[in-house]
C-alpha positions in Angstrom: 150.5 72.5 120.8 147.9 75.1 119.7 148.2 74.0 116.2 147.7 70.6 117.4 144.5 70.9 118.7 143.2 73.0 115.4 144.3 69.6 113.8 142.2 67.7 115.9 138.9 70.1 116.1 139.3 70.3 112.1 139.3 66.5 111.7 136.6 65.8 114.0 134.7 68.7 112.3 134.7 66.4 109.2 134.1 63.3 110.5 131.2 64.7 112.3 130.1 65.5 109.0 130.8 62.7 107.0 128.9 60.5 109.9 125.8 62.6 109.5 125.9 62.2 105.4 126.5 58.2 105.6 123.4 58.2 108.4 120.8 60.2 106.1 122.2 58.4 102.7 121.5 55.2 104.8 117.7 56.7 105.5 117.1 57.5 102.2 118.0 53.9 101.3 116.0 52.7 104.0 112.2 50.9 103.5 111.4 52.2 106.7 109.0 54.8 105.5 107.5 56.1 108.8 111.2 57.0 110.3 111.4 59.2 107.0 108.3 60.5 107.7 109.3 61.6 111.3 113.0 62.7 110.3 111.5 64.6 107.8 109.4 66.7 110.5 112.7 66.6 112.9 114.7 68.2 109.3 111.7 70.8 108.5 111.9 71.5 112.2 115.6 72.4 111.8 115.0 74.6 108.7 116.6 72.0 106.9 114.3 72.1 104.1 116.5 70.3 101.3 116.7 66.8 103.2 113.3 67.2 104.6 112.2 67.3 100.8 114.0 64.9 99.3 112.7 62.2 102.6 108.9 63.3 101.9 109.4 62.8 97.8 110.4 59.6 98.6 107.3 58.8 100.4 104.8 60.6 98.4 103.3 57.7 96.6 103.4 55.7 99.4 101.0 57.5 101.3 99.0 58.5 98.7 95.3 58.1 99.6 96.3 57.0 103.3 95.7 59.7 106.5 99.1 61.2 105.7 98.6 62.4 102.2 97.5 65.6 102.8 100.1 66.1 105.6 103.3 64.8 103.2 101.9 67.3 100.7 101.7 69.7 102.4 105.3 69.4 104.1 106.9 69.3 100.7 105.0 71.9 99.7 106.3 74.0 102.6 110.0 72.6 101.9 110.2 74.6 99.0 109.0 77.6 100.1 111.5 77.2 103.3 113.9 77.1 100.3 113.4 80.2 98.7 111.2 78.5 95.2 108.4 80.2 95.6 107.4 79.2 92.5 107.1 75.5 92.8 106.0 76.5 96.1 102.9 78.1 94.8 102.4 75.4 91.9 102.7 72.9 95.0 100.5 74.8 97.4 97.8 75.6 94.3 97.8 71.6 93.9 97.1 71.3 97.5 94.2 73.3 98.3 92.5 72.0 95.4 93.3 68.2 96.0 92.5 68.4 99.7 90.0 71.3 100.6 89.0 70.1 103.8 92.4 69.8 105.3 93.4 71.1 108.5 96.2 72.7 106.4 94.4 74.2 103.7 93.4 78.0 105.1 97.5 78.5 105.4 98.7 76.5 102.0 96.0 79.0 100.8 97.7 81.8 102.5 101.0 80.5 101.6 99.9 79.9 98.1 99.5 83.8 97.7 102.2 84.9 99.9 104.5 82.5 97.1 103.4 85.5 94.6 104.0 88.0 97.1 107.9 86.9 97.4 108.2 86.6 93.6 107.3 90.2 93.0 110.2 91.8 91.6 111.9 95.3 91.7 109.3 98.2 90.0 111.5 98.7 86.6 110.5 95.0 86.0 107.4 93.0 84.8 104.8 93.1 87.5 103.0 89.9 86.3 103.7 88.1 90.3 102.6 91.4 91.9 99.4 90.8 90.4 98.6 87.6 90.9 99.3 88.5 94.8 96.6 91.0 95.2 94.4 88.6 93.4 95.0 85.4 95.6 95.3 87.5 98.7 91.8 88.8 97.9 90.1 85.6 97.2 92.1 84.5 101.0 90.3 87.1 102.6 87.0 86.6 101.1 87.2 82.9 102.1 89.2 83.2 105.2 87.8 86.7 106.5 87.8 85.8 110.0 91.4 84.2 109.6 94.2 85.7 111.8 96.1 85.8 108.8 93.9 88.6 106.6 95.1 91.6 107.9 98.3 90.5 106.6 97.0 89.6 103.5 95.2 93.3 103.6 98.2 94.5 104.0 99.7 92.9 101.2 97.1 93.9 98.9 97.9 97.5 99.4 102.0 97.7 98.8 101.2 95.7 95.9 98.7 98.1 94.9 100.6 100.7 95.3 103.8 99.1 93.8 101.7 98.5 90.3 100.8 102.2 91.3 104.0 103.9 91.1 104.7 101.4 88.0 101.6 102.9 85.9 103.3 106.6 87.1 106.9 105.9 86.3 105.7 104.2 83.1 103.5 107.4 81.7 106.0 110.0 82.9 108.8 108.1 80.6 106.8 108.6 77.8 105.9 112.3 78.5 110.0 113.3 79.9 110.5 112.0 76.3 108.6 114.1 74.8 108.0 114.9 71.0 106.8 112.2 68.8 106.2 110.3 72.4 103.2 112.8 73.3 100.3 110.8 71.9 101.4 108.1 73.6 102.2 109.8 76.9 98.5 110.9 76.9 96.9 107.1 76.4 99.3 106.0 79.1 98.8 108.6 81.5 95.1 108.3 80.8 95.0 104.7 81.4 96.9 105.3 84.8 94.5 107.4 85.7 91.6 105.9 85.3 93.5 102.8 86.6 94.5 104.5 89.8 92.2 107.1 90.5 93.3 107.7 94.1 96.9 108.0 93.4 99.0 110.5 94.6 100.3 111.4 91.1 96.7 112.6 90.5 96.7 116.0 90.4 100.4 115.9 88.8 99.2 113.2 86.2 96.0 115.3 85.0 98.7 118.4 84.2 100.8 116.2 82.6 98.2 114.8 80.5 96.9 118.6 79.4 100.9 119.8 78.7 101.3 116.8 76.8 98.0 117.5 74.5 99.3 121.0 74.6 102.0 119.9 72.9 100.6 117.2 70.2 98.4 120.1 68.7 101.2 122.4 68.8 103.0 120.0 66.5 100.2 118.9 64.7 99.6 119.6 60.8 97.5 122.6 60.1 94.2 120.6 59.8 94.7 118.6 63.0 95.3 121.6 65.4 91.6 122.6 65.5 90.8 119.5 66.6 93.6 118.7 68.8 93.2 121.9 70.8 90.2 121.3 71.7 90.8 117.8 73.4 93.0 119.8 75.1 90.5 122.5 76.0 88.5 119.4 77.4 91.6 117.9 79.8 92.3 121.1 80.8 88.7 121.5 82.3 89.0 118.2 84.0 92.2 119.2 85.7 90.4 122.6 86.6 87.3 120.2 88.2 89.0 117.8 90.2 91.9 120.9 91.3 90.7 124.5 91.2 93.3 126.4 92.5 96.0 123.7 91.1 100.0 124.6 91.2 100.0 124.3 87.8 97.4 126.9 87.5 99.2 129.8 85.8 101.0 127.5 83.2 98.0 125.4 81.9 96.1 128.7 81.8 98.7 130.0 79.5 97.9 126.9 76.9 94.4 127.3 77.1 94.7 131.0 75.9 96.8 129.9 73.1 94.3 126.9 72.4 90.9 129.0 72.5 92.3 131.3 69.9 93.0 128.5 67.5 89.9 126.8 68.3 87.9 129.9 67.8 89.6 130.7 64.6 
């Protein structure tokens, strides 16, 4: 008997299902183009972005230029983003705000438009291409919006995304100088660059040592009529480690190398 029933719920389960498939294939055969428009609202409403979209594509055109243009765009706009493709959602929302700027939708799609880059920023090993282009677009949204509800989020946004292409400039310049060796000129111009990029990180004080142990160790290595030289560049990070941090943890060690480097630079 049990088994029975299971039968019955199973098949009424797919005929349910194959109902609701024949009634929206009928409506996307329809002409009717304002039920589309409203069952496309009632399918965006339900989260069910993929019908909603493929109802408002159909009826793009024909409201093209009407009242509803700027609303159909919009919804298919926010379709895709419902759908997890933020990047046709930010091409879509990017088309939006500059085809209808006076829209009643046009502070979020600008919101939206960032927040697309936002959710394409990818894990810190990886390029970080959409992590910039979200701190850019949520800055311009706050200096057009600044009264918006939405710009403390997008302030907020702005700093883990400057502080994810933060700990990418670290991670980045440490590779070169855990590598060592032949990598040492190279750890210096990276590690340089993140500094100057990121002055208030909190790899500062650990990224200016790093920078003079690494110049230690290029003039160490350096042919006979380079060391002079080479020393004393790092003579000169050395004093801007011993600047910014006097009593640094990393004191007795870069002393050390400055020893060895003033004798060779006196000499």
């Amino acid at each position: 008997m049990r088994r029975k029933y299971e039968v019955i719920f199973i098949v009424s389960v797919i005929a349910v299902l194959f109902s609701s498939c024949g009634g929206f294939d009928k409506l996307l055969k329809s002409n009717d183009y304002e039920l589309k428009y409203k069952k496309a609202i009632e399918y965006m409403n339900k989260k069910d972005f993929y019908r909603a979209s493929q109802l408002l594509e159909q009826i793009t055109t024909v409201y093209q230029g009407t009242v509803r243009d700027d609303s159909v765009n919009y919804f298919m706009a926010k379709c895709y983003f419902g759908m997890e493709d933020y990047e046709a959602a930010a091409t879509l929302f990017d088309t939006f705000r500059n085809k209808f700027p006076r829209s009643v939708f046009t502070e979020e799609s600008e919101f939206l438009y960032a927040y697309s880059f936002y959710k394409q920023s990818p894990r810190i090993e990886l390029d970080q291409t959409s992590t910039s282009n979200a701190i850019v677009q949520m800055q311009e949204f706050c200096y057009k919006y600044a009264k918006s509800p939405k710009a403390d989020e997008a302030k907020k946004i702005i700093k883990e995304m400057r502080d994810k292409l933060m700990e990418k400039s670290y991670l980045s310049s440490k590779l070169y100088f855990d590598m060592g060796g032949e990598y040492y000129k190279a750890a210096i111009v990276a590690l340089k660059r993140a500094i100057n990029e990121f002055p208030d990180s909190k790899y500062h004080e650990e990224q200016l040592y790093m920078v003079v142990k690494a110049s230690y160790e290029y003039a160490n290595n350096s042919i006979p009529e380079k060391k002079r030289e080479r020393f004393q560049e790092m003579v000169d990070n050395y004093y801007t480690l011993i600047a910014e941090y006097p009593e640094t943890k990393y004191k007795k060690e870069v002393e050390e190398m400055l020893s060895v480097a003033n004798k060779i630079v006196k000499n």
